[in-house]
N, C-alpha and C positions, 0 to 999 in steps of 0.2 A: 492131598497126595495127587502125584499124575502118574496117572497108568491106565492101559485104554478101559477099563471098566468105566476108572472115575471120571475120565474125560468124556467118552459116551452118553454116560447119565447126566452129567451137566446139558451137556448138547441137546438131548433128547428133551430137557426139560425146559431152552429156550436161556438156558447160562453162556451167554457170549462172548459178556466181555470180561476184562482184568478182572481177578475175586480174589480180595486182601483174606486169609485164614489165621488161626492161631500161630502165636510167636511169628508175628511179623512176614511169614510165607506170602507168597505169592501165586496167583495161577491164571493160565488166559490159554485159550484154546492154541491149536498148532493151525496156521494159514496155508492151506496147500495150493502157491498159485502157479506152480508148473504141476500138474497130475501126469505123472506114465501112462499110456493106455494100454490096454488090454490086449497084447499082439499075440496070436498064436498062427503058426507058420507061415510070420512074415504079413499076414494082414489082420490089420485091427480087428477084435472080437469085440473088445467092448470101449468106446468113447470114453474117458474119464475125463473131459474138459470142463465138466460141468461143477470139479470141485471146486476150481477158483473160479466161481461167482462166487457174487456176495465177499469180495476182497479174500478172496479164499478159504471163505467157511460155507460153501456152496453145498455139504455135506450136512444132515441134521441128525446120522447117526439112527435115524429112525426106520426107515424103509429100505427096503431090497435086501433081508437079512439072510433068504435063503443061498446054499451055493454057487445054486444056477445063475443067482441074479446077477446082473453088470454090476450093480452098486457095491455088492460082497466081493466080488472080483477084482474091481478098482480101488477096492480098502486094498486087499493084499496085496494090490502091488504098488501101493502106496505107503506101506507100514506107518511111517512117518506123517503121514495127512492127518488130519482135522478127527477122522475116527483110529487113529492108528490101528494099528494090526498087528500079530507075530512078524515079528525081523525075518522070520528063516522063512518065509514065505516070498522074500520080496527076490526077483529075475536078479540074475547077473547083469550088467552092460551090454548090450552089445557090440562089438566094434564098430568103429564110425567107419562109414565108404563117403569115398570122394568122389564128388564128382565133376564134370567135365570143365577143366582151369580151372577148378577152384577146391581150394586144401577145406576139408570140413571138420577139422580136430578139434574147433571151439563147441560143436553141440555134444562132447563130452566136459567140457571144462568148466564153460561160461554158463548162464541162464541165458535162455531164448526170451529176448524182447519186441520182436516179432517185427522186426524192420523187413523191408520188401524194398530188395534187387537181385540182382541176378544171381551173385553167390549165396546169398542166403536162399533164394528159395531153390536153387539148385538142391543145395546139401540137405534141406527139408523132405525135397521130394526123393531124392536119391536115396535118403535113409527113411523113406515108407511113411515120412510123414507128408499125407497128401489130402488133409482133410482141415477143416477151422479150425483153430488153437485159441486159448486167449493164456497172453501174456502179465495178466496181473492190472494193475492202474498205475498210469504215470504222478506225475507230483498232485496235478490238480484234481486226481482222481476218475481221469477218464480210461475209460477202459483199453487194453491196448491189444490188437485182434489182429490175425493174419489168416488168408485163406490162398490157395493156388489160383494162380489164373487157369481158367480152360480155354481150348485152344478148339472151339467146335467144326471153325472154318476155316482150316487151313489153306495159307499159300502154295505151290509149288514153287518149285525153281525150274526158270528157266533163262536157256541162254540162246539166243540167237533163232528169236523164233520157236524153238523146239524146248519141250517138257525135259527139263536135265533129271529130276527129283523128285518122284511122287512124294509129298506131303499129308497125304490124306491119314496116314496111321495116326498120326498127332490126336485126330478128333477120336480114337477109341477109349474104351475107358472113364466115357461121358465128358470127354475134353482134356483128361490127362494121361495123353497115349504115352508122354515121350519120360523115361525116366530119368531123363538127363545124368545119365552115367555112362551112354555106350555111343559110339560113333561119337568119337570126341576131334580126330583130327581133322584136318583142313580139307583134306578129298573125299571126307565120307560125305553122303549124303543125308546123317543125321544133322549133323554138322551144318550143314549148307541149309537145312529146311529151317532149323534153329533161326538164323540169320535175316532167312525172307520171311519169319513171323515174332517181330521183335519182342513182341506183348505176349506171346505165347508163355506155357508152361515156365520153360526154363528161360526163358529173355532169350539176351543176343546182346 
């Protein structure tokens, strides 16, 4: 049968892979290699990336059972992962925000396969994710990983001799100052610092 008890006690006991059961049934763990994290008021409380290791059974169902712990936390808001959880535990969506040019309506649609340019990691950091992900393994099994750039040493802008831009906010936040959601047009000066630091946070 699958139901998280019996899924748990497999796991816990080192039941991994496919297991043929009476009248021809079948059963194989659930792979969770996009995890939700644990966000409370907008920033991460607890990391859940650690479920997709191991092709997504990163989870052994054994440790962190208390409520305090991240691991009990990250079931619930996983329901559906490797140790599932009650359904009625698991967060609503939250809306996606865009950010600056670039539409981000696919990190509700799509799965995140963790490509690195400037829309994608825009919409990443824009919507609070600003920390290492891992996107599962490509065909040949390699693992497939994206992290923010920091931006510790920001350019300024200048024009004609003179400082037009301080840039230095960029390096707060331990290099990821800039949310890339606000001073989006052409005469901000979010905008302009973007520009003079290509490799920054949010490209250019």
């Amino acid at each position: 049968r699958k139901d998280m008890c019996a899924d748990r006690c497999r796991l816990a006991n080192g039941i991994r892979g496919a297991t043929f059961c009476e009248n021809s049934r079948a059963w194989e763990p659930n792979r969770n290699m996009h995890p939700r994290n644990v966000v409370v008021g907008g920033v991460v409380k607890c990391d859940c990336q650690w479920m997709a290791s191991n092709y997504g059974l990163g989870d052994n169902c054994v440790g962190g059972c208390a409520p305090h712990d991240c691991a009990s936390q990250c079931r619930e808001v996983n329901p559906l992962g490797t140790c599932l959880a009650p359904a009625a535990v698991a967060p609503a969506p939250k809306p996606v925000v865009h950010a600056c040019g670039c539409d981000c309506s696919w990190l509700a649609t799509v799965k995140d396969n963790c490509r690195k340019d400037a829309c994608a990691d825009r919409c990443r950091v824009a919507n609070g994710i600003a920390h290492p992900i891992s996107c599962g393994y490509d065909a040949y099994g390699r693992a497939l990983t994206w992290a923010p750039s920091r931006n510790h040493r920001p350019n300024d802008v200048w024009e004609n001799g003179q400082r037009k831009c301080d840039c230095q906010w960029m390096a707060g936040n331990d290099g990821l100052g800039d949310s890339c959601k606000t001073g989006c047009a052409p005469s901000d000066c979010a905008h302009k610092c973007r520009l003079a630091n290509p490799s920054g946070t949010c490209f250019a």
